[in-house]
SERO-4910 file (N, C-alpha, C, O; in steps of 0.05 Angstrom, whole numbers):
BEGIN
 pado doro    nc1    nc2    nc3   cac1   cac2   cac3    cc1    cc2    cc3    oc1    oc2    oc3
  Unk    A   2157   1349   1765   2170   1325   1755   2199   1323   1763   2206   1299   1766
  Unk    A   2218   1343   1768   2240   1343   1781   2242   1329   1801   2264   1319   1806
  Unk    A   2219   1325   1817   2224   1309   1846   2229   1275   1840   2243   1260   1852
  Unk    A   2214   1269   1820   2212   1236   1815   2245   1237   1804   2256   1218   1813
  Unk    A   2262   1252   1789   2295   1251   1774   2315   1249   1794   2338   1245   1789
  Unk    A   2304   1254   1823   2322   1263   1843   2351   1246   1846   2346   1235   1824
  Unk    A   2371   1236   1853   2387   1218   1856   2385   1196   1873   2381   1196   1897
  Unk    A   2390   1179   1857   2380   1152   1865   2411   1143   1897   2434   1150   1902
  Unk    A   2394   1128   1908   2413   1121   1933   2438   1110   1931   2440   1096   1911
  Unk    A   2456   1111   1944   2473   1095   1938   2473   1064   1942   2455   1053   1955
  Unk    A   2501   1046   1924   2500   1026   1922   2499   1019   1957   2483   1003   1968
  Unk    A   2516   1032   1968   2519   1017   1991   2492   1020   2009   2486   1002   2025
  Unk    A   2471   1046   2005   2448   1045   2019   2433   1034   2014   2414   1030   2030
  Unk    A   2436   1020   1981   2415   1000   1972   2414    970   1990   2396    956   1999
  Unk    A   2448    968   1989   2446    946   2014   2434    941   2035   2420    922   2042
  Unk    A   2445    968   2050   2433    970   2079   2399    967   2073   2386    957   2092
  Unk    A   2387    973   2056   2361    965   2050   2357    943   2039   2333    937   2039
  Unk    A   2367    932   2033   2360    900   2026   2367    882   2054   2358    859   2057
  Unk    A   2383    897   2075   2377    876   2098   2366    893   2128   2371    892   2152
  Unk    A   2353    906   2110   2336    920   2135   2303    900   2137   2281    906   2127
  Unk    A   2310    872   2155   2296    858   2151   2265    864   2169   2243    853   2165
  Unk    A   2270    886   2190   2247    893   2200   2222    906   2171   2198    900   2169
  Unk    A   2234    920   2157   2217    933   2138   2205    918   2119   2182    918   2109
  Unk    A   2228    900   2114   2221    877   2098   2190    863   2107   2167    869   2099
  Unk    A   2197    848   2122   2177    827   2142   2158    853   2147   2136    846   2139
  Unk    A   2156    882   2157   2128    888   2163   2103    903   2126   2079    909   2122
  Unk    A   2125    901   2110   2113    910   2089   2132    889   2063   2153    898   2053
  Unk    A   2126    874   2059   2154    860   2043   2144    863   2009   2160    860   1991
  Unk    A   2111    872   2003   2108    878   1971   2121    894   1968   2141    888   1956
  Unk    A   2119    926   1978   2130    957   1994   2158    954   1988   2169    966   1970
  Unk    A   2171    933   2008   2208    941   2011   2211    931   1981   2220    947   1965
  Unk    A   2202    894   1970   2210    889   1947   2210    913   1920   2227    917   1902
  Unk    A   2191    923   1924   2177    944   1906   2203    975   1905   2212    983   1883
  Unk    A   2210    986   1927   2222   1006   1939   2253    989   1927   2268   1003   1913
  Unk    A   2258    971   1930   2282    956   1923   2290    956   1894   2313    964   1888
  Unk    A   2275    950   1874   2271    948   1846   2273    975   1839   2294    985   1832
  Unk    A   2255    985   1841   2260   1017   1837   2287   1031   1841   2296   1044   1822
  Unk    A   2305   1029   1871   2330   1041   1871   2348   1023   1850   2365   1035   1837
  Unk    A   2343    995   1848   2363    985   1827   2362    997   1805   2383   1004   1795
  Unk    A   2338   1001   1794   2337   1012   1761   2346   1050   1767   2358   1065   1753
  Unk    A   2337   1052   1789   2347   1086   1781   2381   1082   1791   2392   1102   1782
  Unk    A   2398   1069   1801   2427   1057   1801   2431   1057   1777   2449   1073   1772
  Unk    A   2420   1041   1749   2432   1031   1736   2426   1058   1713   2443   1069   1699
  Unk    A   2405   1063   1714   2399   1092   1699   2416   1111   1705   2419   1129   1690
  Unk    A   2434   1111   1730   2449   1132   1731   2476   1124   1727   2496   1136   1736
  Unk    A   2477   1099   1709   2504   1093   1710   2523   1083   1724   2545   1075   1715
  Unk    A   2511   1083   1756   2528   1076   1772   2537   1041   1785   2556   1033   1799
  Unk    A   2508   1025   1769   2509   1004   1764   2511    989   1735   2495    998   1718
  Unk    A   2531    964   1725   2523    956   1699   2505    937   1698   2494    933   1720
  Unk    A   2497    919   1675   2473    899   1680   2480    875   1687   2463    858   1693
  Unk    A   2496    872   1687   2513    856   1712   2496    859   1734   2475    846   1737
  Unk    A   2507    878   1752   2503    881   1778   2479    889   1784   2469    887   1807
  Unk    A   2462    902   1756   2432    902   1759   2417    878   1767   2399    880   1784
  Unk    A   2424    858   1755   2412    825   1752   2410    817   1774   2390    807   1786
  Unk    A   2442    822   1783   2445    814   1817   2432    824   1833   2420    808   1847
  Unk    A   2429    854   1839   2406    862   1855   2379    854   1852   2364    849   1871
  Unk    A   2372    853   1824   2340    847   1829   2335    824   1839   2317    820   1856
  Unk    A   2358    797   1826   2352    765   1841   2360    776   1879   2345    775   1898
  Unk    A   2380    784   1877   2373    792   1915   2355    795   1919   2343    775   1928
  Unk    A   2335    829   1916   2312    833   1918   2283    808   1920   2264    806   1936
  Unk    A   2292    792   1894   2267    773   1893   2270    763   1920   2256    767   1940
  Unk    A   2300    744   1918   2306    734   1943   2286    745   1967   2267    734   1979
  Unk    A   2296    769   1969   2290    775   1999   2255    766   2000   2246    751   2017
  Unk    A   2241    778   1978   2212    777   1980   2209    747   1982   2190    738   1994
  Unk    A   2225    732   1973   2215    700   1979   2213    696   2011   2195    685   2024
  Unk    A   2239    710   2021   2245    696   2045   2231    716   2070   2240    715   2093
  Unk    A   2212    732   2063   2183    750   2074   2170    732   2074   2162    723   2096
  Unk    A   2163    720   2047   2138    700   2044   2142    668   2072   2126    659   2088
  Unk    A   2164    663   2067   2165    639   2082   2161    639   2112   2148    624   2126
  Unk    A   2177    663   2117   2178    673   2150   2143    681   2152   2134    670   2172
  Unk    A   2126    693   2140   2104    704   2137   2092    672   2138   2082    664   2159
  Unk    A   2093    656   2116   2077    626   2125   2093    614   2150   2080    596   2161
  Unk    A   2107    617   2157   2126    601   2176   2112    610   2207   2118    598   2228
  Unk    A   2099    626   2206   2086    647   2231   2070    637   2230   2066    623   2250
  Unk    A   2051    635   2211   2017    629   2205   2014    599   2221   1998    589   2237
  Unk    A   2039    589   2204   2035    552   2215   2038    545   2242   2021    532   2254
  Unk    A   2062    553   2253   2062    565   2273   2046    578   2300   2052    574   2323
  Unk    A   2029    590   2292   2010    600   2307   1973    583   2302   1952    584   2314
  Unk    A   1982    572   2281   1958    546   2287   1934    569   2260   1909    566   2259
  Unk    A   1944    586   2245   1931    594   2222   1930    579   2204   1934    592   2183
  Unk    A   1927    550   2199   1937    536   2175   1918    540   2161   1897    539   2173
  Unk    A   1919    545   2132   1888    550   2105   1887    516   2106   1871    504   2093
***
């Protein structure tokens, strides 16, 4: 159980992960998911307040919206229309 307590990433690597848009776009439930997770272990460790919690997770949503659109934006695009 020690391995799941480990220290959570930094604020600034959380960034660099929220615009690591290749990971995003090839897995974007995955990054959104991986995203949420480092915010709450940030804020569990104190190093974020709920302030800046709020803010990350609306980023986070963000980003998963803007997976979704590029993801339909391809489909239509390429003549997949449902």
């Amino acid at each position: 159980m020690s391995d799941k307590c480990s220290t959570p990433i930094s604020v600034q690597e959380w960034y660099q992960l929220l615009h690591d848009t290749a990971a995003l776009l090839e897995a974007p439930k995955h990054h959104h998911r991986e995203l949420l997770h480092q915010a709450y272990a940030l804020r569990d460790a104190h190093v974020v307040d709920a302030n800046t919690l709020a803010e990350m997770l609306e980023l986070a949503d963000e980003a998963l919206a803007h997976a979704h659109d590029v993801h339909a934006e391809q489909e239509w695009s390429s003549g997949d229309r449902v």
